[in-house]
Structures are given as C-alpha cells and as structure tokens.
ZAMARGU-4260 file (C-alpha; in steps of 0.2 Angstrom, whole numbers, plus 5000, padded with zeros to 4 digits):
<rodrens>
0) 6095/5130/5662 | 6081/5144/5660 | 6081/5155/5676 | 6062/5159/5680 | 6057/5179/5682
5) 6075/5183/5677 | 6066/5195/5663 | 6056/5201/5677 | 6064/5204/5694 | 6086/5211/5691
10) 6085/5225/5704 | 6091/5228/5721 | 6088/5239/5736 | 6084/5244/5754 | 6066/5236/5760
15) 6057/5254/5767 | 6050/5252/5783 | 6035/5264/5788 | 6018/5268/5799 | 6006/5260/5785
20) 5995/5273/5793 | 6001/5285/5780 | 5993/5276/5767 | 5972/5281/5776 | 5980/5297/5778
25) 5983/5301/5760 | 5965/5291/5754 | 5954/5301/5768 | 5949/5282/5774 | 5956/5266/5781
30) 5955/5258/5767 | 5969/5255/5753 | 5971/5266/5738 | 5963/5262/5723 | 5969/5267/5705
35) 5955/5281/5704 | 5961/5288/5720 | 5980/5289/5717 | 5976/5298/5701 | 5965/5312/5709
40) 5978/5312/5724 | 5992/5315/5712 | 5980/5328/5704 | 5978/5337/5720 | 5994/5337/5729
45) 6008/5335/5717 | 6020/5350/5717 | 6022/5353/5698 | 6004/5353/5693 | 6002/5367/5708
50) 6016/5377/5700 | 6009/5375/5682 | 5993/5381/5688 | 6000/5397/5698 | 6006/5400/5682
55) 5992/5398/5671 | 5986/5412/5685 | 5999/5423/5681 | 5997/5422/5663 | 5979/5426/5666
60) 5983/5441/5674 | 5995/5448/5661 | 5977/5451/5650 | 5972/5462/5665 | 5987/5471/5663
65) 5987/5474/5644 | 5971/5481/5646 | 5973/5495/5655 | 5982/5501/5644 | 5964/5507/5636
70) 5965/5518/5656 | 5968/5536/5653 | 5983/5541/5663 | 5984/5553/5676 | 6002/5558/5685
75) 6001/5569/5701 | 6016/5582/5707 | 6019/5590/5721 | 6034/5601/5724 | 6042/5614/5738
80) 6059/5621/5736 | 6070/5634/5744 | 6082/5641/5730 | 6091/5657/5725 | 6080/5669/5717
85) 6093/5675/5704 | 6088/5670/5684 | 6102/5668/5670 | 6095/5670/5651 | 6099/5657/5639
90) 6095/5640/5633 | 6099/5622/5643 | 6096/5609/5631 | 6088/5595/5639 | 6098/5587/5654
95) 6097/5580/5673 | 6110/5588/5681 | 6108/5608/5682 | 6089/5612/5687 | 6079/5621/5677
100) 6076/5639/5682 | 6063/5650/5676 | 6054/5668/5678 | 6062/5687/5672 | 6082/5691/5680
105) 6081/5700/5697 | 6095/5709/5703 | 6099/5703/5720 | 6115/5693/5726 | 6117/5677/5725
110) 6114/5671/5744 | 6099/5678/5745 | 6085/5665/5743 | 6067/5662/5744 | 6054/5647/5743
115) 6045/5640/5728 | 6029/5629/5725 | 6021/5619/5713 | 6007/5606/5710 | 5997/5599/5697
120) 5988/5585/5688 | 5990/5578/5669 | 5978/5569/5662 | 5982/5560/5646 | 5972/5546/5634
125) 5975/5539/5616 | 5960/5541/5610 | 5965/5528/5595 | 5981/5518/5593 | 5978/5511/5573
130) 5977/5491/5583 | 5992/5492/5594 | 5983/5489/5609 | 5969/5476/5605 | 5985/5465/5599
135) 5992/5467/5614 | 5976/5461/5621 | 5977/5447/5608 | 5994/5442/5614 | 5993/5442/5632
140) 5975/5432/5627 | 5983/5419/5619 | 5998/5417/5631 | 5985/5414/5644 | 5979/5401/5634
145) 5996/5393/5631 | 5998/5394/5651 | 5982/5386/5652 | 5986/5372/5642 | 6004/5368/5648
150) 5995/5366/5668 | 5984/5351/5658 | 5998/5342/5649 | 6007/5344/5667 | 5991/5337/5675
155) 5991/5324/5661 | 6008/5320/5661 | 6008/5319/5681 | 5992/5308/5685 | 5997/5295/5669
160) 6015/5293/5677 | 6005/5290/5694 | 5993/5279/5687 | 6007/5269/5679 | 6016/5269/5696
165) 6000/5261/5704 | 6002/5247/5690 | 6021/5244/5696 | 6017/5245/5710 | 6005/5234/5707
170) 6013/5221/5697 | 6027/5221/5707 | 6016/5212/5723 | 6009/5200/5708 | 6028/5194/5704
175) 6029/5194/5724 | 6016/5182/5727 | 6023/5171/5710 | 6039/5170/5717 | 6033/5164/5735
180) 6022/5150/5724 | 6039/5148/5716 | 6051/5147/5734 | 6035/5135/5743 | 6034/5123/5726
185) 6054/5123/5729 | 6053/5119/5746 | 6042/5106/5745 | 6052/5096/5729 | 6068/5100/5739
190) 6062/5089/5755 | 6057/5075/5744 | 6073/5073/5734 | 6082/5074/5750 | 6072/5061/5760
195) 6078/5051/5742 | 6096/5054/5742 | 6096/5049/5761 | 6090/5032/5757 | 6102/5031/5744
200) 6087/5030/5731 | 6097/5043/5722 | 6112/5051/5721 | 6120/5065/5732 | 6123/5076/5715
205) 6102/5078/5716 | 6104/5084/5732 | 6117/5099/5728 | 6105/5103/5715 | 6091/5106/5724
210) 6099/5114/5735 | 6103/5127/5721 | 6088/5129/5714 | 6081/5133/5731 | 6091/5146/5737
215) 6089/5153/5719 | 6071/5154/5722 | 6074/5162/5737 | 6084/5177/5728 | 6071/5180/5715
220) 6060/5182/5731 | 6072/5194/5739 | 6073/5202/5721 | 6054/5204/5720 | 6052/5210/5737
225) 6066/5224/5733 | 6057/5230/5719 | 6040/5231/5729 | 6050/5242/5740 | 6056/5253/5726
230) 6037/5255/5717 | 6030/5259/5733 | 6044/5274/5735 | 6042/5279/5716 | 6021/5278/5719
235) 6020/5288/5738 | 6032/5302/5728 | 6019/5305/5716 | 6006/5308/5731 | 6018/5316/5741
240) 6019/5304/5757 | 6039/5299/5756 | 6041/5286/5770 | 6023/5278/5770 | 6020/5261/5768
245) 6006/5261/5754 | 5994/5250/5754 | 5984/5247/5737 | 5970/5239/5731 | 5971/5232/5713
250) 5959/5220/5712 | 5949/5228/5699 | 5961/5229/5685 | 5970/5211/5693 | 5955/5200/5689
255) 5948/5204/5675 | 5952/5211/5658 | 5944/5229/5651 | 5927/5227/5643 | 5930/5236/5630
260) 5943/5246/5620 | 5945/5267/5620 | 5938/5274/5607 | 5948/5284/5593 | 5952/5304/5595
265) 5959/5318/5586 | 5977/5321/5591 | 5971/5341/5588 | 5964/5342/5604 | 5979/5334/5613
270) 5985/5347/5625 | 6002/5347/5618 | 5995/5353/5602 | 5985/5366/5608 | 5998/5374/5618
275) 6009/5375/5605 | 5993/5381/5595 | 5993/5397/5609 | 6011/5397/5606 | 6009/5400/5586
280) 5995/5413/5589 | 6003/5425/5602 | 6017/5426/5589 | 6005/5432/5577 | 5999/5445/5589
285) 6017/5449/5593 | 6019/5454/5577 | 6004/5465/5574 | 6006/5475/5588 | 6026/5477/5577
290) 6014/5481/5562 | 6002/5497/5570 | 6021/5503/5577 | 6026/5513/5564 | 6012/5524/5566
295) 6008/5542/5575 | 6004/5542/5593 | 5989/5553/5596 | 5987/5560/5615 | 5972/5571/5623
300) 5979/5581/5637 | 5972/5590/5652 | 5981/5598/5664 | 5977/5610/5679 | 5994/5617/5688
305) 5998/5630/5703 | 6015/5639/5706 | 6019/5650/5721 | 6035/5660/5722 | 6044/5668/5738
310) 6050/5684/5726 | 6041/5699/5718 | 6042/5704/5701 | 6051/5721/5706 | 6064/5711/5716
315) 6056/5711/5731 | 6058/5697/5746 | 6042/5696/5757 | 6050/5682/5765 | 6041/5671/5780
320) 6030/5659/5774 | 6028/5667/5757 | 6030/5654/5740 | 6026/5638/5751 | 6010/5637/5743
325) 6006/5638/5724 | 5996/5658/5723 | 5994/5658/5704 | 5983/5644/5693 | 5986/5637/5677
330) 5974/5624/5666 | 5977/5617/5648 | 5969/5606/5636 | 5978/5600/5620 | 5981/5586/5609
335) 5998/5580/5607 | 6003/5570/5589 | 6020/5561/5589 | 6031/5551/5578 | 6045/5543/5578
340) 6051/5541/5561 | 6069/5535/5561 | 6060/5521/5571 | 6056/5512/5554 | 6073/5503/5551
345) 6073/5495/5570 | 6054/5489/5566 | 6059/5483/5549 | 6072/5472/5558 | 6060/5466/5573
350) 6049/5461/5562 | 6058/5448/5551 | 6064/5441/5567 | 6046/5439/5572 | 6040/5431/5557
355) 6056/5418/5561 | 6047/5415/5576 | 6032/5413/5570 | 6038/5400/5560 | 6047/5391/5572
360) 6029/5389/5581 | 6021/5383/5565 | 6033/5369/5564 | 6034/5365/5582 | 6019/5363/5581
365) 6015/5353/5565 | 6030/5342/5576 | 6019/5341/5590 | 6002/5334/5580 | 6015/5322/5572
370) 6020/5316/5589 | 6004/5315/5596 | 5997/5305/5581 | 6013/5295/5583 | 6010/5290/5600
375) 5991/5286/5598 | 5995/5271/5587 | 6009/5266/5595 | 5997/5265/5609 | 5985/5256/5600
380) 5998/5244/5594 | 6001/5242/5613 | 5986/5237/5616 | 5983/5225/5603 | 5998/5215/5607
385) 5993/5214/5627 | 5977/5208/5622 | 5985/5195/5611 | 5997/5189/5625 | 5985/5191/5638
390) 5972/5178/5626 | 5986/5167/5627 | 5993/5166/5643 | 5980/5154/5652 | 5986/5142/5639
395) 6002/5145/5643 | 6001/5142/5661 | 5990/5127/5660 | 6005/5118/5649 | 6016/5122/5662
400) 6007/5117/5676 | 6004/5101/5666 | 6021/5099/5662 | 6029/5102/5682 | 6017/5089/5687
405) 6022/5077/5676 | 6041/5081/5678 | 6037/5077/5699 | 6029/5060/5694 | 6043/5056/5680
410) 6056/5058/5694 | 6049/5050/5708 | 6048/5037/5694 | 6067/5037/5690 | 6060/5042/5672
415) 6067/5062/5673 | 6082/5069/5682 | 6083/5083/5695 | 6088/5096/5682 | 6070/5091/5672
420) 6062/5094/5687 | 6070/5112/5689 | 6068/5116/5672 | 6048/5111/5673 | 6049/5124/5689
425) 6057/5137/5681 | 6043/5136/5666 | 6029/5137/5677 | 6035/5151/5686 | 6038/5160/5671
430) 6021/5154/5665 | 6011/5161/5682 | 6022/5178/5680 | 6018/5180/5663 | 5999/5178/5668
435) 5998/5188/5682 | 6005/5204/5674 | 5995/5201/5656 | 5980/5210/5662 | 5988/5222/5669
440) 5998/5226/5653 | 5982/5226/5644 | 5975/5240/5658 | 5991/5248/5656 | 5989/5252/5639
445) 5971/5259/5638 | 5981/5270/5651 | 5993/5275/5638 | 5978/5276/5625 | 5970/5289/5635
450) 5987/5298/5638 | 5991/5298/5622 | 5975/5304/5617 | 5977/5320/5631 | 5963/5317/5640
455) 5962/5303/5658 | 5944/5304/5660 | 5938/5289/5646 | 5950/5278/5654 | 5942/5282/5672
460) 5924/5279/5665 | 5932/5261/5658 | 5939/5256/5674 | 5923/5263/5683 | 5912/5251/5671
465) 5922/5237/5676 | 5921/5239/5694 | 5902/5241/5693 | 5902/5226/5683 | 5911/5215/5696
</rodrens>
C-alpha cells in the first residue's frame, strides 16, 4: 500500500517554542513577514553580506594607497648625542653595529667627551616611473572592483538562499495543513468502520486496519509539524532572530501562479563572471608594473640639514651647553638615477609566474560564464517542468477526490474493502500535497531564474505585479 506524503515529510526533530513577538520585531510591524521583506531583511542584517562589504571598503581603500605613491616624500631627523670627541681615519664599509664617526682627528684622551647635534629634512619625488605606478593604480583599481563584485554575489547568494527558505518554510505549513485534512478524513472514516465492526456488519480485521491507517496519519502530521519547526529555524537564521517563532505570509505566491516568465539575460553580467573578470585584469596589471621594473629609478632631492658639535677644530672643549643645538647649515639639491641590474633574472622569473596567473584567471573565468550559462537553463528547464506539473495537478486532485469518495460509498456498500479505502486516502493526500506545493515550485523557480541570472530585482517586480494584481 502507497503511504501518502512519504516523498514529502521523512524528518524528525525538536518543535521550537518562542515569543512570536520576534517575528514584528524583525518586519518593523505586527504583521507577518512577506517574501519581499525576508529578502531585504536578509540583505540588511546577515553577517556575511556585512563582512563582504567591509571588505569591498577595504579594497577601496588600497587605490587610496597606491596613489600616493604619486606624493613626493619627505623624512624628518632629529638627533643629540653625547660621544667621545676622538676620530680614527679609515674606511667602515656599510654596517649597523659601530656608529659612524666623522670630522679631522683631535688629540685628546679617550674619556674626554662632548655633545653632538643634528636635524634636517629630505625631500624626495620621481618625477616619472616609465608606468610602474599608474599600474599599480590599475591593480589596486581592479581588485576594488573584484571586492565589489564578490559583496554582490554574497548578497545574491545570501537573499536567494533566504528567499528559498521562506518557500520551505512556506510549503512546509502547506503539507501541515494537507496532513491535518489527511489525520481529520481518517478520523472520520475510522468512527464509521468501527460503529460497523461493532455491529458485526464487518469484521474485526477492518477495525485493526483503520486503526493503522489512523495512527499513520497521525505521524505524517507529527512529521510535517517537525519539519515546519526545522524551516522556521533554517529561515530566522537567515534574518538573524534564532529562537523566534516566525510568522509568514505567503499568500501571494500560495494562490496564484506567476503572470508571466523572467525574461532572458547574459550570463556576462552575472556577478560571478565579473569578479572573476576583475580577477583576470588585476593580474594583467600585476604584470605591467613587473614589465616598467626593470628600469632606472629617477629621484629629485632636496635637502636642508644643521650639525652642532661640542669640540673645536684646534681640540678645544668649550663644554656646558655647547653642540646641543646644530650652529652650522647645510642645503642640497640633486637628482639621484638608480639601477639595479642584476635584478633582471629575478623579474625574468616573476614574470612567467605571473603570466601562469594570468592564465589561470582566464580560464577561471571562461569556467565561471560556462557555469553561469549552465545554471540559466537549468533554471529555465526548471521552470518549464513546474509549470507542466503545476497545469496538471488540479486534475490530479479532482481524480482523487472523485476516486476516495467513491471508495467511501463502495464500502459502506460491501463493494470495496478497508484497504481500498486506505489506498483512495493515501492518493488523495498525495494529490492535495502535490497541488499545494505546485505553485510554489513554479515561484521557486523564477527565483532560481533570477539567481541564476545574478540579479533578484526582476523577480521582485514579478511578485510585486502579482500582488497588485490580486
């Protein structure tokens, strides 16, 4: 024997009990949540999309960053010291340990001591860099771009899971009320077969049986309640309200069917693609700024400096206060060319590994415009199919409904036996769950239409027509 909603309700867990004044909370009303709402919820308040955005920020930031490298730069020094005054001559090649020690030999011990001063500014600009820095600009550009594009794909990603939690949510409560139709048409046949067997107008065997078939409506209630539970937790996670007791209104995509059909898009302007567009540009940049390396570094420079020293030139110590403050000024004003030749071989090699990654972001993302097409007529056939079924499910129902009624006559005639009966039951429940979740599948796949598509906001404007249309 076919057991009815068997395809539909197979889990089990906890009912959630909570102050269903969570739900006006979340909405801004007292009023329950309608799809429209529980996707701008989502939007607003759902911790990845927030993260994806501060991102996005950051990313934004960095082109702030590479642009100052078109500032000219200017480092500051101050310095006092109290040191022996005696000199040594000869050469230190460039270290960090032994400080560096300048001005003519003075014969004086080695304890005696004097202070030493010094201050200046150096101001330093490239005047031209062959590239370098305007792809760096170009980089940091199109990483802000890619950053900007993964914040919508999460957004998309985030309010389509929501939306598709509101429609299990909301089909869910549509098996709920099939299976109470289902425990009350149970009830009903259960009484009468019993009032039957009781006066021995049949036999007791009919009796176990409807038993049976009552508790097993019973279950498949408990079942569907269970899992009414478990969408509302999986929806209130999506707006962020663990523990409340949500309260929905579907009644917009629960009586009638969609208008129309989505139109067509280009799968180019899925934000999937175009991150991994960004993606494939930055490397580009990447590897023009590795291009206008190998080449001289021009510098201007300006500086304006002050020493003071606590010793004469004849040896003398004035001592007191004397070298605390610079007493002879210095300026200078050059340009500075630089070149790192061995510096080739080490380019040479970044170089093919940046065309390598350049590469891989090509193909990533000739993968991604294949997926994204992919999923578009996937979706499409989607929707054809729940538009099929949903043609053909009144028809469905109303042979079923036909049929259970004409069971309940042939029995109470002695013409069909108790299992007929159940079996008549079990089809017109499946029938009335088949027919209340058929408009929702065809809803729920203009949904993944306009998901697949990258873009929620054709699939709002559809469900707003349909409102205004009620």
């Amino acid at each position: 024997m076919r057991k009815p909603l068997h395809a539909f309700l197979c889990l089990a867990a906890a009912t959630i009990l909570s102050a269903p004044t969570r739900a006006a909370q979340i909405s801004g009303t007292n009023s329950a949540l309608t799809l429209n709402q529980v996707i701008e919820t989502a939007r607003a308040k759902y911790p990845a999309i927030q993260a994806a955005q501060a991102q996005q920020k950051a990313a934004q930031g960095a082109v702030g960053v590479a642009r100052t490298a078109y500032l000219p730069r200017t480092d500051l020094l101050w310095q006092t010291n109290r040191a022996t005054a005696n000199n040594v001559y000869g050469l230190l090649l460039p270290q960090g340990v032994i400080p560096n020690i300048s001005g003519p030999v003075i014969a004086s011990d080695n304890t005696r001591s004097a202070w030493s001063s010094g201050g200046g500014a150096l101001l330093s600009w490239q005047p031209f860099d062959f590239g370098a820095r305007s792809a760096k600009v170009k980089a940091a550009r199109e990483g802000s771009e890619a950053a900007r594009q993964a914040a919508s794909l999460t957004t998309l990603e985030v309010t389509a899971n929501a939306g598709s939690a509101f429609f299990d949510l909301t089909a869910a409560q549509q098996l709920v009320t099939v299976a109470q139709a289902n425990v009350r048409r149970n009830e009903a046949f259960h009484q009468a077969v019993h009032v039957l067997v009781d006066n021995t107008l049949r036999p007791g065997a009919d009796a176990s049986q409807a038993d049976a078939q009552l508790a097993l409506a019973h279950n498949q209630l408990i079942q569907a309640q269970t899992q009414e539970a478990l969408r509302r937790t999986a929806l209130a996670e999506y707006l962020q309200a663990p523990g409340a007791r949500l309260e929905i209104d579907a009644s917009q995509v629960v009586a009638s069917l969609p208008a129309s059909d989505l139109g067509q898009a280009t799968a180019a302007n899925h934000p999937a693609v175009l991150e991994e567009s960004a993606l494939a540009l930055q490397q580009e940049a990447q590897k023009r700024v590795l291009d206008r390396s190998y080449v001289p570094v021009f510098t201007t420079l300006g500086a304006v400096s002050g020493r003071g020293a606590g010793t004469a030139l004849n040896g003398q110590f004035p001592g007191g206060s004397a070298g605390l403050a610079p007493d002879t000024f210095n300026w200078a004003a050059g340009v500075q060319v630089t070149f790192a030749a061995f510096d080739y071989f080490s380019l040479r090699e970044q170089q093919k590994v940046q065309q390598a990654n350049i590469e891989a972001e090509h193909a990533r993302y000739d993968q991604s415009l294949s997926d994204v097409s992919a999923a578009m007529e996937q979706a499409r056939a989607t929707l054809a199919g729940a538009r099929r079924i949903a043609a053909n499910t009144p028809v469905e129902l109303a042979a079923a409904q036909t049929s259970e009624q004409q069971q309940q006559a042939r029995y109470r005639s002695g013409l069909a036996t108790v299992v007929d009966v159940a079996a008549a039951e079990g089809v017109l429940a499946q029938a009335e769950a088949d027919d209340a979740i058929a408009r929702l599948s065809v809803w729920r796949a203009e949904l993944g239409i306009a998901a697949a598509q990258g873009d929620l906001q054709p699939f709002l404007l559809l469900l707003q027509s349909a409102t205004k249309g009620k």
